[in-house]
C-alpha positions in Angstrom: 61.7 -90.4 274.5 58.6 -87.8 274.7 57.0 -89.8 271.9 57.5 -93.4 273.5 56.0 -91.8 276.8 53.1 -90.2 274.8 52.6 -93.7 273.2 52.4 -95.6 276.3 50.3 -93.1 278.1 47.9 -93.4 275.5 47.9 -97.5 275.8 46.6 -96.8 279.5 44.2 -95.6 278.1 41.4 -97.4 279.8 38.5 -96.2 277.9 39.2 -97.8 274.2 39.6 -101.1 276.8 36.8 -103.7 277.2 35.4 -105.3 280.1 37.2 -108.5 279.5 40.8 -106.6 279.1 40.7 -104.9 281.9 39.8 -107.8 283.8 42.4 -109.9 282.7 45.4 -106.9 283.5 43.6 -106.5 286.5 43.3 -110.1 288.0 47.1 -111.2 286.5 48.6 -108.4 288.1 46.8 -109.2 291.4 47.7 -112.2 291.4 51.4 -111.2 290.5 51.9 -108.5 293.2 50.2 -110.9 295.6 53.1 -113.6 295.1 55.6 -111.3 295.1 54.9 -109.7 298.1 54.1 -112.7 300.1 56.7 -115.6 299.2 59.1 -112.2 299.3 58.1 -111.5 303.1 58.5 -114.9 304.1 61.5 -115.8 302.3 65.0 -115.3 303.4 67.5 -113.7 301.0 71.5 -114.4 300.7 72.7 -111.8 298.3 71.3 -108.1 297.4 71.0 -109.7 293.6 67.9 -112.1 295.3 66.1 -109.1 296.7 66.2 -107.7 293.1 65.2 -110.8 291.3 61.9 -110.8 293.6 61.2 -107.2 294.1 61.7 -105.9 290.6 63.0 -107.9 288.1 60.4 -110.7 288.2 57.1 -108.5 288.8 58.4 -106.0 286.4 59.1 -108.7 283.8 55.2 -110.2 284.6 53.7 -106.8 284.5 55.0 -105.9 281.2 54.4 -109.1 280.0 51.1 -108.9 280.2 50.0 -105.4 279.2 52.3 -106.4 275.9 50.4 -109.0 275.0 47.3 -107.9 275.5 47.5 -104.7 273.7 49.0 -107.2 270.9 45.6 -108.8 270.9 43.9 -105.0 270.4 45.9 -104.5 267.5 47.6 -101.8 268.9 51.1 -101.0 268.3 52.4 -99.4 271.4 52.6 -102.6 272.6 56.4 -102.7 271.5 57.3 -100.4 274.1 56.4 -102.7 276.8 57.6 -105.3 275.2 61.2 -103.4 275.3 61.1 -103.6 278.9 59.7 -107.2 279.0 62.7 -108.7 276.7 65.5 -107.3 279.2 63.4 -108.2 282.1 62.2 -112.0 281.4 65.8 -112.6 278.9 67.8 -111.7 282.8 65.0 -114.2 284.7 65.9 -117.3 282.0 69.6 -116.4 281.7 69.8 -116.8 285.9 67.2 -120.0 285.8 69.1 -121.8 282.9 66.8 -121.5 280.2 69.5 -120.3 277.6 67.0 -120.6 274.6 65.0 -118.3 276.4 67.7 -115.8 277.3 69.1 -115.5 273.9 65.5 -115.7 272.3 64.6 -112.3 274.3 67.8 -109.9 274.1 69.0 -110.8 270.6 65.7 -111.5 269.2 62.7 -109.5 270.9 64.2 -106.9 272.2 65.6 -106.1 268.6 62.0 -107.1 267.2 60.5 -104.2 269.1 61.9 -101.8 266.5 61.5 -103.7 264.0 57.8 -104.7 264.5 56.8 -101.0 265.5 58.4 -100.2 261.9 56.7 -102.5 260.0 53.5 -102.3 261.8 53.6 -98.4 261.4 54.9 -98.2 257.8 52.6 -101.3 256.4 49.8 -102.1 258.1 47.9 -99.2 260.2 44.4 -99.2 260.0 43.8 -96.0 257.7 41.2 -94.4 260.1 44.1 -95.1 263.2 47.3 -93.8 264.2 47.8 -96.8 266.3 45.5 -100.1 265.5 46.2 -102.4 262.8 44.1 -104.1 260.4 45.0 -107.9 260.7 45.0 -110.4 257.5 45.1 -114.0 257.3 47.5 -116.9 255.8 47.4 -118.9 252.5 47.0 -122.8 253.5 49.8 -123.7 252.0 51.6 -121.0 254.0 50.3 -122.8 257.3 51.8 -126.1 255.8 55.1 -124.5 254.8 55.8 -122.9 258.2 54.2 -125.8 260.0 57.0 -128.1 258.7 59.9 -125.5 259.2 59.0 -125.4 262.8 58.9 -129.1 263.2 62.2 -129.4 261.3 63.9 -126.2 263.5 61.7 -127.5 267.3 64.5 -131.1 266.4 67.4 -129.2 265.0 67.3 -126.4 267.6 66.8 -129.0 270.4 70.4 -130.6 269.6 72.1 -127.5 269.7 70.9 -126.7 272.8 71.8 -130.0 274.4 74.8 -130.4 273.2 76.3 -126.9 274.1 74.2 -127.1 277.7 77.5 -128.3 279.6 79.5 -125.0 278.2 76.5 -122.8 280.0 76.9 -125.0 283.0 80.9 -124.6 283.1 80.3 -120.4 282.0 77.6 -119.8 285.0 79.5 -122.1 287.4 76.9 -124.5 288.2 76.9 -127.9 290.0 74.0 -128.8 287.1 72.2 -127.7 284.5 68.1 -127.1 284.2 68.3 -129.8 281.5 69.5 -132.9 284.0 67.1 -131.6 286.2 64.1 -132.4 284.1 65.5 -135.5 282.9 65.9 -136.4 286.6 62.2 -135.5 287.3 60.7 -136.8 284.0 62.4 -139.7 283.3 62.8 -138.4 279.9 66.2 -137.6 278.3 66.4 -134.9 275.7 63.1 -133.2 277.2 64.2 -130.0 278.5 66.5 -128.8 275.8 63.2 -130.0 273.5 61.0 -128.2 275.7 63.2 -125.0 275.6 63.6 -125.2 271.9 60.0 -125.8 271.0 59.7 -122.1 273.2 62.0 -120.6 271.2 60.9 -121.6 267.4 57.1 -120.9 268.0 58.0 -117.7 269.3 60.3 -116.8 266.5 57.4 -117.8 264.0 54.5 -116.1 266.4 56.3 -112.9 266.7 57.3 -113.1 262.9 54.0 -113.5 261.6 52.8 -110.6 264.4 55.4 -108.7 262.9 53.4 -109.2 259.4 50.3 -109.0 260.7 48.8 -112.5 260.2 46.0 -113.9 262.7 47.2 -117.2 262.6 50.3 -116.1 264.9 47.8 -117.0 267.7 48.0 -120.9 267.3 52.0 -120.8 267.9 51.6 -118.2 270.9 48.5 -120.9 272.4 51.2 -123.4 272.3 54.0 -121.5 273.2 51.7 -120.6 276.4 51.3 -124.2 277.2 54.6 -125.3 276.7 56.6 -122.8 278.8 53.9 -122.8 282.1 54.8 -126.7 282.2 58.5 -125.6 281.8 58.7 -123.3 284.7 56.5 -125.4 286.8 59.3 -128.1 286.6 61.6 -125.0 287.7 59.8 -124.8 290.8 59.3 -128.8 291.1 63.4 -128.9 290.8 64.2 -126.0 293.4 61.7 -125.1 295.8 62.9 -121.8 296.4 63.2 -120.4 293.3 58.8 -120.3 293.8 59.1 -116.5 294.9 60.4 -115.5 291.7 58.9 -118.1 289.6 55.5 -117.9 290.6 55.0 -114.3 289.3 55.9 -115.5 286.1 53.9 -118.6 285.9 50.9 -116.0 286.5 52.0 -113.8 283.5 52.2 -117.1 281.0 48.7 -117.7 282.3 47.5 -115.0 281.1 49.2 -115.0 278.4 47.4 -118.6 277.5 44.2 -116.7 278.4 44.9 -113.4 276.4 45.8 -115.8 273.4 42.6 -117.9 273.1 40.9 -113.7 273.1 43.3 -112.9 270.4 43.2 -115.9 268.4 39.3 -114.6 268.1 39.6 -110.9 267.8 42.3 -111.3 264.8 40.8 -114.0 263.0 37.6 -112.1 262.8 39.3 -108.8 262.1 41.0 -110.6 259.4 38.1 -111.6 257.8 37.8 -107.9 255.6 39.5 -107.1 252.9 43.4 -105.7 253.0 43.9 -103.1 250.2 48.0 -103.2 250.3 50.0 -106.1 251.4 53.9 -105.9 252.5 55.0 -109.3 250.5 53.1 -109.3 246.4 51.0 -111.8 245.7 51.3 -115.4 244.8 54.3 -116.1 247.1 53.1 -117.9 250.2 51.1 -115.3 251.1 48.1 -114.1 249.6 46.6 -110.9 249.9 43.8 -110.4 252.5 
């Protein structure tokens, strides 16, 4: 525990940040607090669980969010410990709104990803001059086609799954209907929310796989991830007008996410551009050495 706090101290660090980093932690979480703490004021709550959901859990799950990623972008690996927090945080917010991809994406996939990232990163690929940067490398381009038509075959497969077990959830959390009707209902479309909530869940899985191994290319499946879930918890809001003083904190933290992943998608790709001396995988599987 005195190590994780020494760790996350020293990702507050605000002097290895630049101009444009603190600016972007800075204006999200302005604009997160600000939400909170007016929707919160002048909305009424019926149970002790809603004053939780907007006073803590939802700003706490933005916050998090936010310094996560953008540490992710520095290449700096304390950003596992607040992604910890923002796995249990965000995994409760899309358990409670009905996005069961999301749920089980976060506690049985990132939260045990934390560990496992901060292994790898730590044992692989530190920068030899650093006790806590990286040095980033790049794909083959036949690993960007391989993993480009995995994700398209697991976005469909996944989608299915999550449609056709969507009543169970609904029956389990005692609901008069699901998330998934709802969008249908609003749309016009059928099969678009457990598609929508799928896509989330496979680009992050391949994102947060190739973070975990260091590739710049995990960039192009957060930027879409981004987009994807901002237009999913916008048709939260659009179905439940209520649920805006929780929601709207975490609409903030996906836009700077979107923000923060365009900087990254930069920073890594020219980072990546120098040579690797060790790799984790050998070469002359799908991916080279870089």
């Amino acid at each position: 525990m005195k190590i994780m706090i020494q760790y996350i101290q020293k990702s507050l660090d605000f002097s290895s940040w630049n101009v444009f980093e603190k600016i972007l932690v800075g204006f999200i979480t302005t604009l997160i607090m600000g939400s909170t703490f007016y929707f919160s004021y002048i909305t009424p709550y019926d149970t002790f669980f809603d004053v939780i959901l907007n006073w803590i859990i939802s700003p706490v799950a933005a916050i998090t969010g936010i310094v996560c990623v953008v540490l992710v972008a520095k290449e700096n690996i304390t950003n596992y410990y607040w992604g910890i927090i923002n796995a249990i945080m965000y995994g409760a917010i899309s358990w409670y709104s009905g996005y069961y991809g999301d749920w089980i994406l976060n506690w049985f996939f990132f939260l045990p990803f934390q560990f496992i990232g901060w292994v790898v990163w730590k044992k692989y690929h530190m920068d030899k001059f650093s006790r806590i940067y990286i040095k980033p490398r790049k794909l083959t381009k036949q690993g960007i086609f391989i993993i480009t038509i995995t994700s398209i075959l697991a976005l469909i497969g996944f989608g299915i799954f999550l449609s056709m077990v969507d009543h169970w959830f609904v029956h389990i959390m005692q609901r008069n209907e699901s998330i998934y009707s709802s969008i249908t209902a609003i749309t016009g479309i059928t099969l678009l929310g457990p598609i929508l909530d799928s896509s989330t869940e496979v680009l992050q899985i391949i994102g947060q796989i190739l973070m975990t191994l260091a590739y710049s290319q995990q960039w192009i499946f957060w930027i879409l991830t981004n987009i994807i879930t901002i237009f999913m918890w916008i048709l939260v809001v659009l179905n439940d007008r209520n649920s805006v003083t929780w929601v709207l904190p975490i609409v903030f933290m996906w836009l700077g996410f979107l923000i923060n992943s365009f900087y990254g998608y930069y920073k890594w790709t020219e980072d990546s551009k120098e040579k690797r001396e060790w790799t984790i995988l050998k070469k002359g599987r799908i991916y080279d050495e870089q």
